[in-house]
N, C-alpha and C positions, 0 to 999 in steps of 0.2 A: 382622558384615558392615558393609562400611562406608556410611555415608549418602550416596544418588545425589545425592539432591533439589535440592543447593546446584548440582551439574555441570550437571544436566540443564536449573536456571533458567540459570544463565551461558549456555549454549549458545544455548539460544532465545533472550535475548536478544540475544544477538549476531545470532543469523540475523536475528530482525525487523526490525534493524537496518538491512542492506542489503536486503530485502524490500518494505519497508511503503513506498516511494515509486513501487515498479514496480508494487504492487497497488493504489495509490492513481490512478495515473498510467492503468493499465488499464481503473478504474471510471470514469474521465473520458471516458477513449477511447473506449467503449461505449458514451457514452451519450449523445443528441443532444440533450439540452441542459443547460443549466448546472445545474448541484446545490451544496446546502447541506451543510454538515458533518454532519447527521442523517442525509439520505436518502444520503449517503457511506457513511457507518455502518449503515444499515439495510439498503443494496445487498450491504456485506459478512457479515451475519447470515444472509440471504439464500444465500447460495454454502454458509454455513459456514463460514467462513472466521475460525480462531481468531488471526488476526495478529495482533490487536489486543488479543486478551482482555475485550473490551467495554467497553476503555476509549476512549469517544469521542471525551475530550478529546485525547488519544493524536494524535489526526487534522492537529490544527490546526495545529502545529510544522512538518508536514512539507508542508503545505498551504502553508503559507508560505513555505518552501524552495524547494515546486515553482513557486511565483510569481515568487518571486526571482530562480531561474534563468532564467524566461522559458519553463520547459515548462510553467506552467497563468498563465490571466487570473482575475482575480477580480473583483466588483461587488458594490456593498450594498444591499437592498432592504428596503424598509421593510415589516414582517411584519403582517398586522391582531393576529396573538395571540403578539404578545412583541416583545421587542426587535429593532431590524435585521436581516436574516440575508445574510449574503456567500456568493455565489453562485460555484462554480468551475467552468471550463472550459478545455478544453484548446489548448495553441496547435500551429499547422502547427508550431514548433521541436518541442514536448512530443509531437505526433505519429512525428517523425522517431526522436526518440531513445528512445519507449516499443518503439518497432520494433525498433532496436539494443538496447535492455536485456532485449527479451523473448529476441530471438536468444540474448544471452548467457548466460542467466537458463535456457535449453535446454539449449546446451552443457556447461554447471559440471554441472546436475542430471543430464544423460546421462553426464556425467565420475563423478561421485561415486555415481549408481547402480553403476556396473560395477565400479568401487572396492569398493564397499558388499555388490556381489551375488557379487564373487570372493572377497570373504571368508568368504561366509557358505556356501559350498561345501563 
């Protein structure tokens, strides 16, 4: 029998890929005030949410992406127990378009369920 294992990592990471910025972008959205890359990652442990694998650092890349864009604002504050910590929040842009990516982020999933559920008929 042949080995899944190598398929089934390429797969998911590809999926995470276009995921991890609509689930990041949704934890911002939810939440009424600005958050650090831990309570990011601790929001998503929280849910369950194996996106990440539990790798925290994972976050910050895309955290900076989402900054870039102009869908998340960020600020650094100064921690009493450790160094700096940069704080994220979402902009009225990153609001509008977490709207549009969740719509989309429906349609693919109801696309590829019915795909997924007429085969398995």
């Amino acid at each position: 029998m042949a080995d899944i294992e190598p398929h089934l990592k390429k797969f998911q990471k590809e999926l995470s890929a276009g995921t991890v910025s609509l689930v990041l972008l949704a934890v911002l959205g939810q939440s009424s005030e600005p958050l650090y890359g831990y309570q990011i990652a601790k929001r998503l442990e929280q849910t369950g949410d194996p996106l990440l694998g539990g790798k925290q650092s994972a976050l910050y890349p895309v955290l900076r992406n989402l900054s870039a864009a102009g869908l998340a604002e960020s600020h650094v504050e100064p921690s009493i127990s450790g160094p700096p910590r940069r704080y994220y929040r979402i902009t009225p842009l990153g609001e509008q378009v977490l709207a549009e990516w969740a719509a989309a982020w429906r349609t693919t999933r109801q696309s590829v369920d019915s795909v997924l559920e007429g085969h398995l008929r």
